[in-house]
TIPA-80771 format. One line per field, with one value per residue (C-alpha): residue in three letters; x, y, z; residue number from 1. Coordinates in steps of 0.001 Angstrom, whole numbers, plus 500000, padded with zeros to 6 digits. Last residue first. Layout:
REM residues N
residu = ALA; ...
X = X; ...
Y = Y; ...
Z = Z; ...
num = NUM; ...
***
This chain:
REM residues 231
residu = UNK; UNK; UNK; UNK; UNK; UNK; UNK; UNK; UNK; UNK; UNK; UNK; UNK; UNK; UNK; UNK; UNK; UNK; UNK; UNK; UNK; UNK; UNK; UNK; UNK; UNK; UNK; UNK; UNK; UNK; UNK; UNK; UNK; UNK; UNK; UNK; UNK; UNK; UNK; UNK; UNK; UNK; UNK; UNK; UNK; UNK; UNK; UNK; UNK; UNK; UNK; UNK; UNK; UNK; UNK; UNK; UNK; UNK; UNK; UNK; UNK; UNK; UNK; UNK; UNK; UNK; UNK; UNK; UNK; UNK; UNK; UNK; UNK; UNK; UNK; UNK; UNK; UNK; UNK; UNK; UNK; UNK; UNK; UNK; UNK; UNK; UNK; UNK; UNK; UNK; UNK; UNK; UNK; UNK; UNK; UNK; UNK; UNK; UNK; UNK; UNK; UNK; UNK; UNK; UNK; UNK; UNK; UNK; UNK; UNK; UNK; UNK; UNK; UNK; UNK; UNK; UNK; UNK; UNK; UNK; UNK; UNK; UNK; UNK; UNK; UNK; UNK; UNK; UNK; UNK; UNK; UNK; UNK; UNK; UNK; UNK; UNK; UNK; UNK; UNK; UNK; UNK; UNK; UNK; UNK; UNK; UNK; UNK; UNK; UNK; UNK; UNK; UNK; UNK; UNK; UNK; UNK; UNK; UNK; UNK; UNK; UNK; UNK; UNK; UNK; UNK; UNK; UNK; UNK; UNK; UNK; UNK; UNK; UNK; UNK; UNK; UNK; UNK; UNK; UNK; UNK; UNK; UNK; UNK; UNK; UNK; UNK; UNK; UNK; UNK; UNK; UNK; UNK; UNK; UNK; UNK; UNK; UNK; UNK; UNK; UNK; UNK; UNK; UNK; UNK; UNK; UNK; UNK; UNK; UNK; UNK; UNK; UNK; UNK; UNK; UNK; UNK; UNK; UNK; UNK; UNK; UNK; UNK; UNK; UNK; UNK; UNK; UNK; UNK; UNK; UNK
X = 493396; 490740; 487898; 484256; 481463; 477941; 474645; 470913; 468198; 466999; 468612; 471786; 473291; 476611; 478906; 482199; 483031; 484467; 482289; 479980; 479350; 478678; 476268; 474401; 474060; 472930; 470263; 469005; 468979; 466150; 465811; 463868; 464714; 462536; 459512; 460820; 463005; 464392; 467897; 470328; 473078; 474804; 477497; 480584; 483816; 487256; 486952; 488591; 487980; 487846; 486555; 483966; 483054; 482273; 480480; 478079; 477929; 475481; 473437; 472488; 474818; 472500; 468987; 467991; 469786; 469384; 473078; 474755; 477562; 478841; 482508; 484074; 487885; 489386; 493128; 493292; 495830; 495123; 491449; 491336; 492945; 490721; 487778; 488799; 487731; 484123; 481035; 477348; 477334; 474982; 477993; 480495; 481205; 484676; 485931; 489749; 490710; 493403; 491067; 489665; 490644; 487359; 487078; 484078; 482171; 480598; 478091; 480030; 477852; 474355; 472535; 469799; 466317; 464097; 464589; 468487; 470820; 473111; 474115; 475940; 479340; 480908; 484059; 485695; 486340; 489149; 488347; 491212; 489986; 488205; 489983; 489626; 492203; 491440; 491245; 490686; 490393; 486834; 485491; 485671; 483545; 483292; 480148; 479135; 477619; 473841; 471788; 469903; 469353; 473039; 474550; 473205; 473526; 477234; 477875; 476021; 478097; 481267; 481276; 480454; 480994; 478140; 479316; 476360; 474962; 472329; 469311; 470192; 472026; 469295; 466298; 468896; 470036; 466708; 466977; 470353; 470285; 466525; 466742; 469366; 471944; 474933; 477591; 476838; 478018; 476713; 478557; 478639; 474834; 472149; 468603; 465769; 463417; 465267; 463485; 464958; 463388; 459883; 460168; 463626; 462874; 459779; 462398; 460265; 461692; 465141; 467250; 470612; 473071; 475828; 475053; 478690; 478459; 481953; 483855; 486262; 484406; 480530; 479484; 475928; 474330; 471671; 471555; 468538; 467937; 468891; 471999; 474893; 478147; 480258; 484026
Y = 578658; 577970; 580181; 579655; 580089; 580226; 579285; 579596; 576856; 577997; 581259; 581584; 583864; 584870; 586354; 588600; 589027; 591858; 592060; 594651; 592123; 589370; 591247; 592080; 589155; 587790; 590686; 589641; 586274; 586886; 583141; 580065; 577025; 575453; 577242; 575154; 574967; 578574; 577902; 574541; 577121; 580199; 580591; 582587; 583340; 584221; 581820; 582987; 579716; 580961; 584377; 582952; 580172; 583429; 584771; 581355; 581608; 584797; 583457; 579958; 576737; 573963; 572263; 575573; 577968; 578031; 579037; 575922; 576980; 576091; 577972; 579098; 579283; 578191; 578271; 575555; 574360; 577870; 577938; 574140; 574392; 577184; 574624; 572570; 573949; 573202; 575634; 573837; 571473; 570150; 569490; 571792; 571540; 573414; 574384; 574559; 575859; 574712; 572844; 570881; 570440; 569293; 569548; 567532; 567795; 564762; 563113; 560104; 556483; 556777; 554501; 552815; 555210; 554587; 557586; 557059; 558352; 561314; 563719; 567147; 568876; 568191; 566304; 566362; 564108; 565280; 565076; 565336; 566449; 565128; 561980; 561251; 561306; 560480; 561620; 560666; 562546; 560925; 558002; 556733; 554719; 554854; 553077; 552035; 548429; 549791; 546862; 549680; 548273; 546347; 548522; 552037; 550896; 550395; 553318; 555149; 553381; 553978; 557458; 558841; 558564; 557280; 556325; 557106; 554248; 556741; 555332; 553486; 556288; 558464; 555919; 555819; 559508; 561086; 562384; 561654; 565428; 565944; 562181; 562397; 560524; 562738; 564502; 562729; 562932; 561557; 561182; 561080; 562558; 564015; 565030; 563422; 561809; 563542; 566872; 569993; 573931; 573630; 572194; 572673; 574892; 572702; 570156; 566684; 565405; 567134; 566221; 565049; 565977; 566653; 565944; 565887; 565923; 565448; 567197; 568049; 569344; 570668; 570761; 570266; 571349; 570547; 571811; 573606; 574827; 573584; 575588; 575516; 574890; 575509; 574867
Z = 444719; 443038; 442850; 445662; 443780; 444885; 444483; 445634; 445292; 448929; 449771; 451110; 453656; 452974; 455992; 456665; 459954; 461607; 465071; 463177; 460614; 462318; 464011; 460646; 459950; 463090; 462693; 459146; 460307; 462783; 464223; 464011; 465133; 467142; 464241; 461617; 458630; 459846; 460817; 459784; 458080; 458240; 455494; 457130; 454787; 455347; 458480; 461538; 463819; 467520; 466735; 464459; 467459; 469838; 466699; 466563; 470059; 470067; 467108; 468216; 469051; 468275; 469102; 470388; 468665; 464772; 464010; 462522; 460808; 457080; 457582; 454159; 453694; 456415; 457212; 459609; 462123; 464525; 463255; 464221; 467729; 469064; 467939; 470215; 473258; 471540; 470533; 470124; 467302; 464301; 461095; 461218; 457160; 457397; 453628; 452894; 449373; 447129; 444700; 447338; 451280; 453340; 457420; 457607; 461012; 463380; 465771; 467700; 466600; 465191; 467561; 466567; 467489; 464450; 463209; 463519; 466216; 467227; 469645; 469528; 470160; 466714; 466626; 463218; 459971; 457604; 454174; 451289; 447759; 444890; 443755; 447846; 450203; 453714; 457419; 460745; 463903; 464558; 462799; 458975; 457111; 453094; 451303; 448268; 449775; 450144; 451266; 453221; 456867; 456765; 454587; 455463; 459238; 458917; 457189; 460020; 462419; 460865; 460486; 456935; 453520; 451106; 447455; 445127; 442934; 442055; 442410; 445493; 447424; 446404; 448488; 451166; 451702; 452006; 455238; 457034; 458078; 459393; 460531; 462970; 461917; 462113; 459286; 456492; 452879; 450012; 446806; 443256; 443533; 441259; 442776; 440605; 443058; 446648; 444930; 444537; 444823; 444968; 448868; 449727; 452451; 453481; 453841; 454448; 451633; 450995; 454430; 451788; 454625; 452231; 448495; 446368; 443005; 441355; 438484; 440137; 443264; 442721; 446460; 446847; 450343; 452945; 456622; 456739; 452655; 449714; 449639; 446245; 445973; 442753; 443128
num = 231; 230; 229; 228; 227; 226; 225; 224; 223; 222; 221; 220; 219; 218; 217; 216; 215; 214; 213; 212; 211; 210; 209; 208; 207; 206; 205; 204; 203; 202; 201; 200; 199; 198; 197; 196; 195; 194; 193; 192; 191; 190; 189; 188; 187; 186; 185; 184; 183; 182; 181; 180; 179; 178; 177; 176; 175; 174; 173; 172; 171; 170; 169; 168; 167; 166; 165; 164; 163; 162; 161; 160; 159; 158; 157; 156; 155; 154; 153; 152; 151; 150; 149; 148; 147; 146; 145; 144; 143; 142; 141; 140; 139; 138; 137; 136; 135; 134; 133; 132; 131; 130; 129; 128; 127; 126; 125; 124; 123; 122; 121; 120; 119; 118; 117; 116; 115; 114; 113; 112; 111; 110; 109; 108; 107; 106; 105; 104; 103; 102; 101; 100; 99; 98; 97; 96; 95; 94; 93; 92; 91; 90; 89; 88; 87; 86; 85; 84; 83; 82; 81; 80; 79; 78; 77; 76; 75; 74; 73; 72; 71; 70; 69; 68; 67; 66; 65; 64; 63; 62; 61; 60; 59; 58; 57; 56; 55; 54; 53; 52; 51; 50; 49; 48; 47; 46; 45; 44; 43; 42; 41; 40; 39; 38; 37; 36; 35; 34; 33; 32; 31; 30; 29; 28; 27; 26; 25; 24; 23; 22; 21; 20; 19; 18; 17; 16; 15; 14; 13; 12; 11; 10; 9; 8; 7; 6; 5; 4; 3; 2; 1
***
């Protein structure tokens, strides 16, 4: 499994053979600015975690490009359909799950709020638990910490954690190792930090805090990738 950062919240996961885009926030990225562009980006599928416009982003002009199957919560699949005339779609909602040719995706709470640019309502903002090739990745979505979160590293042997650590629109630094304790992923990637001055923070030193608490971290650049083995 190959995934690689585009800076804030936006990934590619490269599962079986299938490009996934989650959170596809490209034009108007200044972190992704140089590195990918929404025009020529490559997608299987798009995954969504909210509807705020800094993670739906560019998903409608690459959805109709590319034919790419959209997953996400009802209301957002909803609104890609009826606003987009995009009919690829897959809604689920909270607590749910479902097997897909490239792994099993379990759709979380996240502790956050969500609508569209143009202010319809987004539905319940959300996480991705995602099972592939053996390994479990947990795609928090926006969130502060959550009771439940106890719950999922007791269920949940995860492999890499994709954490919002920005502060100020999400859980920041200090919380993120509270939510470490409570999940014990093998692997930390920090995400939705630095793409604008709201959220800007001294990654350097949250790294290095993560460390001293036990914690083993990757912090991406723009562009860069990484692999993650079968299991």
């Amino acid at each position: 499994m190959k995934i690689t950062y585009y800076g804030h919240s936006a990934l590619r996961l490269d599962v079986l053979g299938t490009r996934i885009l989650v959170d596809p926030f490209l034009s108007g990225n200044p972190l992704a600015k140089g590195v990918v562009s929404a025009d020529t980006v490559e997608a299987d599928v798009i995954l969504l975690t909210h509807a705020h416009g800094d993670h739906f982003g560019d998903t409608a002009a690459i959805a109709r490009r590319t034919g790419a199957l959209v997953v996400a919560n009802h209301e957002i699949v909803s609104y890609v359909q009826s606003k987009h005339g995009h009919g690829r779609v897959h809604g689920m909602n909270t607590g749910g799950s479902w097997d897909f040719p490239w792994g099993r995706l379990i759709q979380t709470y996240a502790r956050h709020s969500s609508s569209f640019p143009d202010g319809t309502y987004g539905g319940n903002p959300n996480g991705y638990l995602l099972y592939a090739e053996g390994r479990c990745l947990y795609l928090m979505g926006d969130t502060a910490p959550f009771a439940e979160m106890a719950w999922i590293g007791e269920e949940h042997d995860v492999d890499v954690a994709f954490m919002p650590v920005g502060d100020n629109y999400t859980m920041g630094p200090d919380d993120s190792r509270r939510v470490a304790r409570l999940i014990a992923p093998a692997l930390t990637v920090p995400v939705h930090f630095n793409t604008f001055d709201a959220i800007r923070i001294d990654v350097e030193a949250w790294e290095r805090r993560m460390g001293a608490a036990g914690f083993r971290t990757l912090v991406l650049r723009p562009g860069a990738s990484f692999e993650v083995e079968p299991a």
